[in-house]
N, C-alpha and C positions, 0 to 999 in steps of 0.2 A: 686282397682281403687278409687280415691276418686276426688270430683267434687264440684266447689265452685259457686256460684251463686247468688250476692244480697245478703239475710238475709238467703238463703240454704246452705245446706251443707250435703253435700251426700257422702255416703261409700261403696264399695262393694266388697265383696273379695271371693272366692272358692279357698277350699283345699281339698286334696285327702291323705290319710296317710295309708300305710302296715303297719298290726299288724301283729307279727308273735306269733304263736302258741309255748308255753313251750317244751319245747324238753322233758322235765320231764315228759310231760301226752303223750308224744308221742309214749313212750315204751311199752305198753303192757303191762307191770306189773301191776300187785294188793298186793293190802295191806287194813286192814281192820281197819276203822278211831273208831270201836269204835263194843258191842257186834251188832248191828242194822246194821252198814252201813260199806257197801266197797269199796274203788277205785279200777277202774280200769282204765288203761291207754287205748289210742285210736292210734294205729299207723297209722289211715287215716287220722289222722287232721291236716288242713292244715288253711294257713294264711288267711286272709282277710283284704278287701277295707271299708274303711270307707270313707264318701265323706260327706262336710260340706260347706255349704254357708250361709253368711251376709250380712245385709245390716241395715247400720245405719244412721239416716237421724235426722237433728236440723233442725228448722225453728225459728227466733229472731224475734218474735212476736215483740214485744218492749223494749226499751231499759233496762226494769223490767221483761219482761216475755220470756220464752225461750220453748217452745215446742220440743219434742223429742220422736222419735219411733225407732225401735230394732226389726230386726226378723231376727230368725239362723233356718234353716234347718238341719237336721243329717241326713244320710239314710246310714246304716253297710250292705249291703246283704250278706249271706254267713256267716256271724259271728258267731263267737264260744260261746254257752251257755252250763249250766250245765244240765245235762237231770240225772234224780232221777227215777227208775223206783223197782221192788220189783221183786226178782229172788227165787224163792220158790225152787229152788235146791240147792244157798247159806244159802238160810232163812236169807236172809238179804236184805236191799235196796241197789242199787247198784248204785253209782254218776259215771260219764264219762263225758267228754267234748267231743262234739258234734259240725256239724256246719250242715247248711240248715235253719238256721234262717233269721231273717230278723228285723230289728230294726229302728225307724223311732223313730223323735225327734224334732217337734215343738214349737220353743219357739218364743213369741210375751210382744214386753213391750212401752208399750207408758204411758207420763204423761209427767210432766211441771218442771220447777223451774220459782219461782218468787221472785224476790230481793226486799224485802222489805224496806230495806235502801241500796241503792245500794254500793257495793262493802265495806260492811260492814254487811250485814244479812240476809240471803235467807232462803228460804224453798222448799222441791222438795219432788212429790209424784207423785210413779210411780202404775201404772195397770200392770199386767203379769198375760199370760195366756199361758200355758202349756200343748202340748200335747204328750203322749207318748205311742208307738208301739211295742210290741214284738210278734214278730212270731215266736214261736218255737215249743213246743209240742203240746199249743195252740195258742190263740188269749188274750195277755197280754193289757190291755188299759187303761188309766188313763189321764182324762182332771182334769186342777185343776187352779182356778184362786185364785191369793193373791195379795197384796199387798206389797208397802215397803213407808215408808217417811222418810225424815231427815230435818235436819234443822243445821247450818253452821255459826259460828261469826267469823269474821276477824275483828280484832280492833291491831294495833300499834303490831305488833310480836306476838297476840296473835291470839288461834284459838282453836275454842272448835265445837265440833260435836256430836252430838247424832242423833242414825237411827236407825229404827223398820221396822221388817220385822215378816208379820203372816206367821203362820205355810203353810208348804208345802207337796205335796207329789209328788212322784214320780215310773217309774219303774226302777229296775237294770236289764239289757237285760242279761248280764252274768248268771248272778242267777238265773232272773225271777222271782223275789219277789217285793212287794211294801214297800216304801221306807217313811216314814213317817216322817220329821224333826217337831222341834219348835220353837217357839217364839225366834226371835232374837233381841236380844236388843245391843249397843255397844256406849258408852262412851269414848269420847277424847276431852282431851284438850293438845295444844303444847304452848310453846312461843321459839321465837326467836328472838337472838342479836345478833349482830356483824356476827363469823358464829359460832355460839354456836346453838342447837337445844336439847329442853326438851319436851318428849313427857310423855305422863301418858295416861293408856286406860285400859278399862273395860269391858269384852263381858260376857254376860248373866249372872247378876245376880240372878240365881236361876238355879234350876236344871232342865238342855237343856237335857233330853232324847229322845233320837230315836226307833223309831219300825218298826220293820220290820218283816213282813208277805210274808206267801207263800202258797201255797195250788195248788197242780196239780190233785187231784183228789185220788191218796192215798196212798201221803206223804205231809203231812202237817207239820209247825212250825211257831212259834212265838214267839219275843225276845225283848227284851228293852234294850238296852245297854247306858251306861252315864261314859263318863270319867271324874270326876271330876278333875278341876285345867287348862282342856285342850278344853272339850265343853262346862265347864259351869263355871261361876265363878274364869274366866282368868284376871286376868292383869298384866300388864309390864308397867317397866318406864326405855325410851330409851334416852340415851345422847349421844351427836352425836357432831364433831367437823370439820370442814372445812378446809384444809388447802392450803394455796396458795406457790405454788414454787415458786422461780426465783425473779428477782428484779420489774419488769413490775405487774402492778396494775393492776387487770381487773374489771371491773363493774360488777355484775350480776346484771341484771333483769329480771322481768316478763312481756314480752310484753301481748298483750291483746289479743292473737288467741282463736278461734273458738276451742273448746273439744268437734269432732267428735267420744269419746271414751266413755263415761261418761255413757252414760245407759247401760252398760254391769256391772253392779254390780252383776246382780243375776244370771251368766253365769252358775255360781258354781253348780246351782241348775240343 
């Protein structure tokens, strides 16, 4: 549902999505991932509801300044997590997918853009705050606030962007581990004629590693993983071309509407 009003502008939507459970971990079978740990299958597992609500809201402070907020709700009950427990008759740790959990997922993001030469130079910085639930063997929680900015040039076809985002963390309700990312940094500039479009872009110059931890009480681990070329130290240069059928000319423009979508950058997180 979305709602227009003055200098408002309001969004709101719910969804409900079935997840179904691997047929794979549903057989009963074992097999052993390594000399420490074994799978074994769950023929009681079954599917689950996830249920997800938004609501995103601009206010046109002035014709330079633009206010905006962002809040998503998750709640999974019943979802499927991995449960790690130690079987002294295998002499091994034993992983299975499990369900009886519960998973909750608060996200909040308010902050501004302000056009400093209008329709030629902005800048936007948002607040985010984070909260996240996992009810499984225990009580999983992590609140965590960061940040993001960018800044935006439009001049004659051309367009350049650079945005930063501090590091985050997170939980994985699957797993039950903390989820740790970094520094996001990403460079672009495009230009455009006629309908030709040249893009060039740049995401994290330096080495973007992730960690991720886990600890139930007694099976622990901890890993750092970095794909170079892919989280860190990516870019691409995209050329792109337009083409018009038939004999009839069409104009394209960009009329001037309201972007009720625009604070959802950091959904990903």
């Amino acid at each position: 549902m979305s709602y227009l009003k003055g200098k408002h502008a309001l969004s709101l939507s719910l969804t409900a999505m079935s997840t179904e459970a691997s047929n794979a971990n549903r057989t009963g079978d074992e097999y052993r991932i390594n000399e420490y740990e074994v799978f074994v299958g769950n023929p009681k597992l079954k599917d689950y509801m996830s249920y997800n609500s938004t609501v995103d809201h601009t206010f046109d402070i002035s014709p330079r300044l633009q206010w905006f907020n962002y809040a998503a709700l998750k709640v999974c009950p019943d979802f499927t997590y991995m449960q790690i427990n130690h079987d002294a008759g295998r002499g091994a740790f034993v992983r299975q997918n499990v369900n009886n959990g519960t998973y909750w997922n608060a996200h909040l993001e308010t902050g501004a853009k302000y056009y400093i030469i209008p329709k030629l130079l902005d800048i936007m910085g948002i607040a985010i705050f984070n909260h996240s639930k996992s009810s499984a063997w225990t009580d999983i929680c992590e609140n965590r606030i960061y940040f993001s900015i960018s800044s935006q040039l439009l001049y004659k076809g051309w367009r350049a962007l650079v945005s930063y985002m501090t590091p985050s963390k997170g939980v994985n309700p699957t797993l039950g581990n903390y989820i740790k990312s970094p520094h996001r940094l990403r460079l672009t500039i495009a230009y455009s004629i006629n309908d030709w479009n040249i893009e060039a872009e740049y995401t994290n110059p330096f080495r973007a590693a992730t960690r991720t931890e886990f600890d139930n009480g007694e099976y622990a681990t901890c890993s750092t993983s970095r794909t170079p070329l892919v989280t860190d130290n990516y870019g691409h240069i995209r050329v792109s071309y337009r083409f018009n059928f038939g004999k009839k000319k069409h104009k394209f423009s960009n009329p001037d509407t309201q972007d009720i979508n625009q604070t959802s950058i950091s959904k990903e997180n």
